[in-house]
C-alpha positions as CSV (number, residue, x, y, z in Angstrom):
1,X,-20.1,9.9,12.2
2,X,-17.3,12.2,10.4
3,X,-18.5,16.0,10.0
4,X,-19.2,16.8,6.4
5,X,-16.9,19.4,5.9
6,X,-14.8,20.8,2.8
7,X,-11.2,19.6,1.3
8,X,-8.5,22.0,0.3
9,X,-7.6,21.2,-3.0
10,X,-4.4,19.6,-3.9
11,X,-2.0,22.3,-4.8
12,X,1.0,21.9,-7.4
13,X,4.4,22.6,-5.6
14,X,7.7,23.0,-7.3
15,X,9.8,19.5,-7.1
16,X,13.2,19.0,-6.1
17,X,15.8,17.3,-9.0
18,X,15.1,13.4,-9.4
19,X,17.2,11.5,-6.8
20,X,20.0,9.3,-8.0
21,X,20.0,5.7,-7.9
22,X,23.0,5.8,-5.3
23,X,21.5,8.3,-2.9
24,X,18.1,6.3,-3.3
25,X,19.7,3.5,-2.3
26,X,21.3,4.9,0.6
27,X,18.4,6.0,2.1
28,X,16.4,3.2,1.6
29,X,18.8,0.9,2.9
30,X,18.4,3.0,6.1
31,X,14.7,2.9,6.3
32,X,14.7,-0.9,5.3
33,X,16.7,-0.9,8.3
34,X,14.0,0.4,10.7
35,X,11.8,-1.5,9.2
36,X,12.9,-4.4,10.2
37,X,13.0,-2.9,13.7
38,X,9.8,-2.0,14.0
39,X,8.9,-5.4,12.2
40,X,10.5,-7.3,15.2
41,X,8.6,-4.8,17.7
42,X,5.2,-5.4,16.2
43,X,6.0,-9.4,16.9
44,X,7.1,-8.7,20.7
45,X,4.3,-6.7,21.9
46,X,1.4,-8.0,19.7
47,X,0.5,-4.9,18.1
48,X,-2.2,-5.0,15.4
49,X,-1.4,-2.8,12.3
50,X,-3.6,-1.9,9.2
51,X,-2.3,0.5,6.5
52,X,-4.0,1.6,3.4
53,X,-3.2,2.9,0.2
54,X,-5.2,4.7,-2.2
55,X,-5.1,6.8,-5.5
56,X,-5.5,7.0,-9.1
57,X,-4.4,4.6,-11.4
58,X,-0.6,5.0,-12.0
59,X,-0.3,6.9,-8.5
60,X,2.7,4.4,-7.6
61,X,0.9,2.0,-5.4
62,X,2.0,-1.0,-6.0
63,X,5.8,0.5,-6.0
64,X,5.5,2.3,-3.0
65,X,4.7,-1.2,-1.5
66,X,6.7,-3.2,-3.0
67,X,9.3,-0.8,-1.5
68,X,8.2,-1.3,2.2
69,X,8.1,-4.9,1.9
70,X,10.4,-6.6,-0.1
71,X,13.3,-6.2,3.7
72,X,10.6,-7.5,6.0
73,X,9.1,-10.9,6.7
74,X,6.1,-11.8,4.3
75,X,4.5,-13.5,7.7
76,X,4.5,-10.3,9.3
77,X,4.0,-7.8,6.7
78,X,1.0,-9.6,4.8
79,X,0.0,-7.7,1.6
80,X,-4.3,-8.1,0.3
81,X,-5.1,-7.2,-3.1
82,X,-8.6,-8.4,-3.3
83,X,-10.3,-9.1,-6.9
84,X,-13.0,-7.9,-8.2
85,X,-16.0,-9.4,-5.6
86,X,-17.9,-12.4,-6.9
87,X,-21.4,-13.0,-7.0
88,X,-21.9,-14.5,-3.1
89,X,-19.7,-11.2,-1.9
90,X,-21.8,-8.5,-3.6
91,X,-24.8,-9.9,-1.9
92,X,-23.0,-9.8,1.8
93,X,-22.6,-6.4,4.2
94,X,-20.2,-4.2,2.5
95,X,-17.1,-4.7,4.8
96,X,-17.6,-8.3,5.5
97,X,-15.2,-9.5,2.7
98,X,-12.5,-7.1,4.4
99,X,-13.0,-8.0,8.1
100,X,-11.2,-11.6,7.8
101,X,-8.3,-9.9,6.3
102,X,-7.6,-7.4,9.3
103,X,-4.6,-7.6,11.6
104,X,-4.5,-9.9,14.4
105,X,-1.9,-9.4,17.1
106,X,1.9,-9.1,15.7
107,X,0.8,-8.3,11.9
108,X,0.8,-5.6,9.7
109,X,-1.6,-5.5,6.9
110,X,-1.4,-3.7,3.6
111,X,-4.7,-3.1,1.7
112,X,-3.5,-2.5,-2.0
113,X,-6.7,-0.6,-2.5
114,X,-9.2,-1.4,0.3
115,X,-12.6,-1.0,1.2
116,X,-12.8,2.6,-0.2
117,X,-13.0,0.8,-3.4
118,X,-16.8,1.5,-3.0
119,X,-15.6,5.7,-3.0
120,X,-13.8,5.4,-6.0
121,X,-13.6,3.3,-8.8
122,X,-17.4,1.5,-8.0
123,X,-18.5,5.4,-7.4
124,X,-17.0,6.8,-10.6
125,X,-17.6,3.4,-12.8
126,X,-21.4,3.4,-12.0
127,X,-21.0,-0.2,-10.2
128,X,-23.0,1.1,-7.4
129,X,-25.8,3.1,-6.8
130,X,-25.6,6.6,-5.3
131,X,-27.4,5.6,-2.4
132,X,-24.6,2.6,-1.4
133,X,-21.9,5.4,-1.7
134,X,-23.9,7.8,0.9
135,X,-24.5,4.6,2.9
136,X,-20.5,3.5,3.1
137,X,-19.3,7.5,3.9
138,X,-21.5,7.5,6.6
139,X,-20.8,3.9,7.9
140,X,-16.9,3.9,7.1
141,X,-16.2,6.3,10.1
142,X,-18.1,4.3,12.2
143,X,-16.6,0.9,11.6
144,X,-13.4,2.6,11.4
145,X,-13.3,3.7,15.2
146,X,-14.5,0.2,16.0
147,X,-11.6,-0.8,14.6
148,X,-9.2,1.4,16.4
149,X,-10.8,1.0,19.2
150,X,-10.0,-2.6,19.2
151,X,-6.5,-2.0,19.3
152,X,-5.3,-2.0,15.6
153,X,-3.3,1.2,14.5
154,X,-5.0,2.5,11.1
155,X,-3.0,4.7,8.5
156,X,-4.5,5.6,5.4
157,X,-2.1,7.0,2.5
158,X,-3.2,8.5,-0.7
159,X,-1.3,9.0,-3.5
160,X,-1.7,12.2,-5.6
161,X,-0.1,12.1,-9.2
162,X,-0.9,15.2,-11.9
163,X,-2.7,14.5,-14.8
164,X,0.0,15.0,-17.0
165,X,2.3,12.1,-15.1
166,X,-0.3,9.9,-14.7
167,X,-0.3,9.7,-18.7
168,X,3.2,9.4,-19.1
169,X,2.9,6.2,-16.6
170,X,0.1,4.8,-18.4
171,X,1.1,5.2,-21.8
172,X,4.6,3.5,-20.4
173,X,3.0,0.2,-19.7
174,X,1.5,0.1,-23.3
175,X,5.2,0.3,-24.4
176,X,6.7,-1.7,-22.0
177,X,6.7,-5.1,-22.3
178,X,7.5,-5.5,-18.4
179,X,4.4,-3.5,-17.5
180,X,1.6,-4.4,-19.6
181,X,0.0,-6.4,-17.1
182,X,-0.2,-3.6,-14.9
183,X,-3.0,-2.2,-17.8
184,X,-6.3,-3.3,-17.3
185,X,-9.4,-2.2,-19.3
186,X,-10.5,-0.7,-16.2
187,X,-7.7,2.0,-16.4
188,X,-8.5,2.9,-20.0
189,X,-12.2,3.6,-19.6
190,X,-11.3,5.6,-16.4
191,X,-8.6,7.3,-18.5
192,X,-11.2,9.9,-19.4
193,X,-13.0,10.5,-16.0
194,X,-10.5,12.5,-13.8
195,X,-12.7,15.2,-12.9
196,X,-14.8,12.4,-12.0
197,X,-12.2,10.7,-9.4
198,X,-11.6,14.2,-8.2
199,X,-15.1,14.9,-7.0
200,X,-14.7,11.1,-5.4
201,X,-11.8,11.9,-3.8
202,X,-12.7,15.0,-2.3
203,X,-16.3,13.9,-1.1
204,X,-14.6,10.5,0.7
205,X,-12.1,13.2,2.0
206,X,-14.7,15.0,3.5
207,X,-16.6,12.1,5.3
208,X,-14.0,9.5,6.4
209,X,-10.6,12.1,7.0
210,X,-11.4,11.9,10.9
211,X,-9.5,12.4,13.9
212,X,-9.0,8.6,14.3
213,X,-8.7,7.3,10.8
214,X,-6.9,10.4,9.4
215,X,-5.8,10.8,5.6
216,X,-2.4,11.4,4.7
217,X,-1.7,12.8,1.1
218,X,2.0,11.7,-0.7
219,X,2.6,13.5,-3.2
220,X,4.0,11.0,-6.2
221,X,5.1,12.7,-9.3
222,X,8.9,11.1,-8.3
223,X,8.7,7.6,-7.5
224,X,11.7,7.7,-5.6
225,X,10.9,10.3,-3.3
226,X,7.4,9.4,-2.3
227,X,8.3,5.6,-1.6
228,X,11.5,7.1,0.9
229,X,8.5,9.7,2.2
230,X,5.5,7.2,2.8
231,X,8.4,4.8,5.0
232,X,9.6,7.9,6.7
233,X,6.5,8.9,7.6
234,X,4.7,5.5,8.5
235,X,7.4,4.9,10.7
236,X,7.1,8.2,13.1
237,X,3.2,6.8,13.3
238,X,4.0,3.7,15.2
239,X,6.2,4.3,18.1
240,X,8.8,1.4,18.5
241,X,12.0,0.3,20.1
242,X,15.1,-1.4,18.9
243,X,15.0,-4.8,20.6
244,X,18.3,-6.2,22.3
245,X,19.6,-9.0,20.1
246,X,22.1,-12.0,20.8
247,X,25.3,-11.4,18.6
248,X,25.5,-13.9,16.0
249,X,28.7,-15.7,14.2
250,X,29.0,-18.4,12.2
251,X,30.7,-21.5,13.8
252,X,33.4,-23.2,12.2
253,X,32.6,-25.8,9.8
254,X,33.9,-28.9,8.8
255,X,33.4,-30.6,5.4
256,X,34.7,-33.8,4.4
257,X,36.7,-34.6,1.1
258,X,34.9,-37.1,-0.9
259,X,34.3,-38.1,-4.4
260,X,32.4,-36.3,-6.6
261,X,28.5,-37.2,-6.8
262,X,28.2,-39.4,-9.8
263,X,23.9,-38.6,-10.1
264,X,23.3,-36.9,-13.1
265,X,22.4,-33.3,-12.3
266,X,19.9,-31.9,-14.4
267,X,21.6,-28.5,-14.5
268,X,19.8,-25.7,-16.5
269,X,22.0,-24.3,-19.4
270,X,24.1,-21.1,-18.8
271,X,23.3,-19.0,-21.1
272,X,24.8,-15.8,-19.3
């Protein structure tokens, strides 16, 4: 069980300029890269990797995701973004809806918001008792070692936005037709309880940030930067190996004249 202990707060640090779309682009390239890599060393030697991502609504997420995963296979990197539980699930152990959806051998797993769902949003939104949160701080440490000790290799990220840019995100996906889905009517009656999540965050801090299931803070007032920083950093946690690879060409190819195809095509208009 995790030593109840205190967190440091979350100190404001002055940011560097916004990156440009070129050197972003760059860089991610690169780390896409290595990605794949690592992707390809996961397969070989069977490794078993879980990595979850936490934070306030609007903490960039879903983006920072998005940006690991959109190089890599979707067979190996496999995203779960549970709803909200249903009747049958509430009435089971806590974890058990999470435990199918760990890593077996050769995968990587990406909770988008995981079982610390219980010490946050059902904490702060009163859809648990008090009791059930004590319960899951003490127990998460515990079935967290069972689970590295099975083999899998647990990272846990959470995303720290300000107050201030956390608006400015929320108030952009009332405005933006693109991003309206990403409001729910969960994010505006949370709108009003950050001091709330903060004493969540810092009391799951205290419990569960142990020397085998560590928590690692990303700062995320620039997009940019913190998805480049979370795929920097989650690669130096997993040692891996370029593997050796046949060199590949394309043969020649050979295709016949013939007449054109008189089936009529259904072919969608061209508008641009």
């Amino acid at each position: 069980m995790a030593d109840k202990k205190k967190t440091k707060p979350v100190t404001e640090v002055a940011r560097p300029a916004p990156l440009k779309n070129k050197e972003y682009e760059k860089e991610l390239r690169h780390l896409h890269e290595e990605l794949v890599k690592l992707q390809q060393w996961v397969v070989s030697k069977g490794l078993k990797v879980c990595i979850v991502f936490e934070g306030r609504d609007g903490a960039g997420k879903g983006g920072a995701i998005k940006a690991i995963t959109e190089r890599v296979s979707p067979r190996v990197f496999r995203v779960v973004a549970l709803p909200a539980p249903t009747e049958k699930e509430k009435s089971q152990l806590y974890f058990q809806r999470y435990v199918p959806h760990l890593p077996s051998a050769g995968e990587i797993v990406i909770f988008d918001r995981s079982w610390y769902n219980r010490a946050g949003v059902e904490r702060v939104m009163g859809f648990c008792t008090p009791e059930q949160v004590e319960k899951f701080l003490d127990g998460a440490p515990i079935i967290e070692k069972a689970m590295v000790d099975s083999g899998i290799i647990l990272l846990k990220y959470w995303l720290e936005v300000s107050p201030k840019e956390q608006e400015r995100r929320l108030r952009d996906r009332i405005n933006d037709g693109r991003k309206t889905w990403k409001l729910s009517p969960m994010d505006i009656k949370s709108f009003n309880r950050w001091d709330h999540y903060t004493e969540a965050r810092d009391a799951m801090f205290a419990a569960t940030d142990t020397a085998w299931a560590p928590w690692f803070v990303a700062r995320s007032e620039d997009k940019k930067r913190v998805r480049l920083n979370i795929i920097s950093h989650l690669l130096s946690q997993i040692h891996y190996e370029e593997l050796p690879a046949e060199a590949a060409d394309l043969p020649k190819r050979k295709i016949k004249k013939r007449k054109p195809t008189a089936y009529p095509f259904r072919y969608i208009a061209e508008k641009y």
